[in-house]
Structures are given as C-alpha cells and as structure tokens.
N, C-alpha and C positions, 0 to 999 in steps of 0.2 A: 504494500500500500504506500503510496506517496502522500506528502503533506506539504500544504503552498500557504505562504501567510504572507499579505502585503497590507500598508495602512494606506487608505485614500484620504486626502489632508484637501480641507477647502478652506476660502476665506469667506465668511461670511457679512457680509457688508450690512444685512439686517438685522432687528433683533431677529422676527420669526423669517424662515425661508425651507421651501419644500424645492429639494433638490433633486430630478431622476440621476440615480446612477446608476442606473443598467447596462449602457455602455461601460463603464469603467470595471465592471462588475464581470461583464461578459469579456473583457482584456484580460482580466487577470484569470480567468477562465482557459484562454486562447497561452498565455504563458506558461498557465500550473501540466498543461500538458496530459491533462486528465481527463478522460474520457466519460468515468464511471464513474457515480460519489455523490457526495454532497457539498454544497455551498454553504457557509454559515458567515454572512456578516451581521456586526453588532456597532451600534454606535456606542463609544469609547468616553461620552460624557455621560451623566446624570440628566442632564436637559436636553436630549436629542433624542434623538428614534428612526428605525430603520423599519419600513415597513412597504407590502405590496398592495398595488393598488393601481387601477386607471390611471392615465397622465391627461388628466380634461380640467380643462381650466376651471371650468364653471364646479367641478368635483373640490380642489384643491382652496375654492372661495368657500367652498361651505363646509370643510376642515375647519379653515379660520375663523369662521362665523360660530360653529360649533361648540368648539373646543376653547371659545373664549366666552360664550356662555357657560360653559362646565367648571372651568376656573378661567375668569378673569384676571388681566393684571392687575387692572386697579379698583376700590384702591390699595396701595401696600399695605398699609395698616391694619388689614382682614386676616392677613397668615402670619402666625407664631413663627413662621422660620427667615421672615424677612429683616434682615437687619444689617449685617455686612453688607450683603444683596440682595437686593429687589428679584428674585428671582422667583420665587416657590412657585407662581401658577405656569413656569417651566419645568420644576419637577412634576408637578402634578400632570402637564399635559403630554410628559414623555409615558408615561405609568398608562396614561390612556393609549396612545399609542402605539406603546412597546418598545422593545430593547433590541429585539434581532428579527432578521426571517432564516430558516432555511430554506434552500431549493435545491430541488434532485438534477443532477448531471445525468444525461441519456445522450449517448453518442457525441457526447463533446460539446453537447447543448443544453442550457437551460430548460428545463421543463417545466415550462410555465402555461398555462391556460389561457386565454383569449382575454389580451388586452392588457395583463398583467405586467407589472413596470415596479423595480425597488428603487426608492425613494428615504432621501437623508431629510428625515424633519427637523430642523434648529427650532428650536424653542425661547433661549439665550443667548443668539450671536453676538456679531460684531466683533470676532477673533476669530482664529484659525480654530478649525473641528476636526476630528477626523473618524472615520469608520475603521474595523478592522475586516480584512477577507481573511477568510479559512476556506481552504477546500483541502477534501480527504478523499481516497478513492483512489484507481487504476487507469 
C-alpha cells in the first residue's frame, strides 16, 4: 500500500470564503500515483471545513445566509469564548459543516456522484489556511 500526504495553503483575503478544491485535490490524486484507495482531506484549522457539495452560486449564498442565522457573528458579546477573538460563530459554523470528506479512488478517479465538488469553507480568514490531502491505496 502506498501513502501521499500534501498540505494545500491558500490566502484568504475574507473573513468567510467557500473555496472549490477539486482540482487541487484531483492533482494531488494524479501525483500520489494511486489508482485504488481512498482520499481523506481535513481542514487543519478549528474554523474551517472541508466539505462536498454543488459548486452553484445561488447554493453557496444560502450556506451564508444559513449558517449565519445558526450562529451569527454579531453581536460578540453572545458567546463565552469570545475574547482574544471574535471568532466562536466560526467555531461553531465549522462543527456545522465538518472537519473532513473522504472519497473513494476507482481507477485513478475520484468517485464522486453527479455534481459533486470539495470545497475549503473559511469561517475566520484573512491569513493563510490550509487543508491537509491523505491518500492511501495501490
């Protein structure tokens, strides 16, 4: 069995941004040289999330509209954990979202279903982030 580990580093110029990285994902796929297996990336902060889904605009506006009536930012004053940073309704919106996906390798291809696209959700930007890729397999 072989094993391929890269980290995808972005800069995030917003606080929130939903990022497709299926290309990058499907690269480091095409490098790990694996045919058979699985995929596992996980984003590598607390307030991010990695998760599949549609790449439709009007899908990715009612994520934000969502998940900012679930926990909103403001105001700070409403969560116990805010104090260094203003963050927590970014922990909380990663927790909604999730932490990783797996996806099955089948002939050296992602095996994903109709329309399906992994996506780096920043929750907390405005610095560099980054995802980790694992793939394991023959």
């Amino acid at each position: 069995m072989k094993s391929y580990r890269k980290e995808l580093w972005f800069n995030i110029t917003k606080r929130r941004e939903l990022i497709n990285i299926t290309r990058d994902v499907d690269e480091c796929l095409r490098e790990s040289g694996i045919r058979e297996g699985l995929i596992l990336c996980n984003a590598m902060h607390i307030s991010a999330s990695v998760f599949i889904n549609d790449d439709e605009s009007g899908l990715h506006h009612d994520f934000e509209v969502w998940l900012e009536k679930l926990a909103p930012e403001k105001p700070h004053s409403q969560y116990q954990h805010n104090g260094f940073e203003d963050n927590a309704d970014a922990h909380l919106k990663r927790t909604i979202m999730g932490r990783e996906v797996v996806v099955a390798v089948t002939q050296g291809k992602m095996d994903f279903g109709p329309w399906e696209q992994i996506f780096y959700g920043e929750f907390d930007g405005k610095r560099q982030k980054r995802v980790l890729v694992k793939i394991i397999g023959d």
